[in-house]
N, C-alpha and C positions, 0 to 999 in steps of 0.2 A: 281312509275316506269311504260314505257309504253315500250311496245312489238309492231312491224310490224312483221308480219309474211305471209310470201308469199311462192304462191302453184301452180303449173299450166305448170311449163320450162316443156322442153322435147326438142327430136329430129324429125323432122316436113318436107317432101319435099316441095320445091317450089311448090306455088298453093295453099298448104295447112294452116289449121287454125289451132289455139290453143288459152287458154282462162288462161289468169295470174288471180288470186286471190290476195287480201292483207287485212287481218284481224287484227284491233288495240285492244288491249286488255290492263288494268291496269287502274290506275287514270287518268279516262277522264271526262271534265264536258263537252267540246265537241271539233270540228273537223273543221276545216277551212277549204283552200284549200288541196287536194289530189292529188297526180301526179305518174306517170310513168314516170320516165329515163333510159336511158340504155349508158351502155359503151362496147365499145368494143373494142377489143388489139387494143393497141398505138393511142388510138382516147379519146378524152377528156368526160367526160358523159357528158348528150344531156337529154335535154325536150323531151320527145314524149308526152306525151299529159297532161292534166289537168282538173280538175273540182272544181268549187267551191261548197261550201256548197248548195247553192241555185240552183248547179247542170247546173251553166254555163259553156262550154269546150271547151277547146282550144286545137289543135292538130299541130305537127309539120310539115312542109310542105311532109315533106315525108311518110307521114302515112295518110294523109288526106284521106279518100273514103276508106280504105280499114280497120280501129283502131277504134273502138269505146271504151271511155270512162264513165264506171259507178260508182254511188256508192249508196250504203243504209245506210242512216243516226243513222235509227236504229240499226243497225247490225256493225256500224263501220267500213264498209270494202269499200274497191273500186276493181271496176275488169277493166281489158282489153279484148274484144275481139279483136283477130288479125286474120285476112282473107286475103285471096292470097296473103300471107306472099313469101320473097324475100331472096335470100342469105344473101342480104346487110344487112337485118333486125338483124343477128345473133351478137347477144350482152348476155350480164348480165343485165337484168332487173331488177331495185329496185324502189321500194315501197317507195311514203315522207307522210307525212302526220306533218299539222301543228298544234301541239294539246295544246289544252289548258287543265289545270289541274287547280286546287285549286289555286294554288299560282303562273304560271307565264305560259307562253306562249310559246312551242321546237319545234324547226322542228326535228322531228325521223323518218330513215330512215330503211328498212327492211334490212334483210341480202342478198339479190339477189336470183336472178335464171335464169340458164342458157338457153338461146333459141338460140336452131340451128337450120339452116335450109340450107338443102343441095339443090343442085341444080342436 
């Protein structure tokens, strides 16, 4: 069994930053790509950014310059830093992660956290 577990939401003014966490834990032999997505009321969830293993990233147009994508291979985790964060930004942020185990290959997804950002 594998566990996403994310840390970091809050309530944040325009302008301002915050730093999302996601830490994999359980039967891992290891870790493919990792990602942040967010959904927000009546909007479909959305890629904001990405990294592979080899720690190539890919960011959504609308986060580009201001989102940065991390992760440590040893530790399991990936992070987001988000700076001069935006209303629009205000979503549920979840954690993917594609992990490989002993025996087959899951995409697992964290349970969310909430970011608002007031204007």
């Amino acid at each position: 069994q594998v566990q996403l577990v994310e840390s970091g939401g809050g309530l944040v003014q325009a302008g301002g930053s915050l730093r999302l966490s996601c830490a994999a834990s359980g039967s891992i032999f290891s870790i493919g790509p990792m990602g942040w997505y967010r959904q927000a009321p009546g909007k479909q969830r959305e890629l904001v950014a990405a990294t592979t293993y080899n720690r190539s990233t890919n960011y959504a147009d609308s986060v580009k310059g201001r989102f940065t994508i991390s992760r440590d291979n040893a530790k399991n985790t990936v992070s987001l830093q988000m700076n001069s964060l935006k209303p629009d930004d205000t979503a549920v942020y979840y954690c993917n992660a594609r992990v490989v185990t002993m025996a087959r290959e899951i995409n697992y997804w964290g349970q969310g956290t909430q970011v608002t950002v007031s204007s």
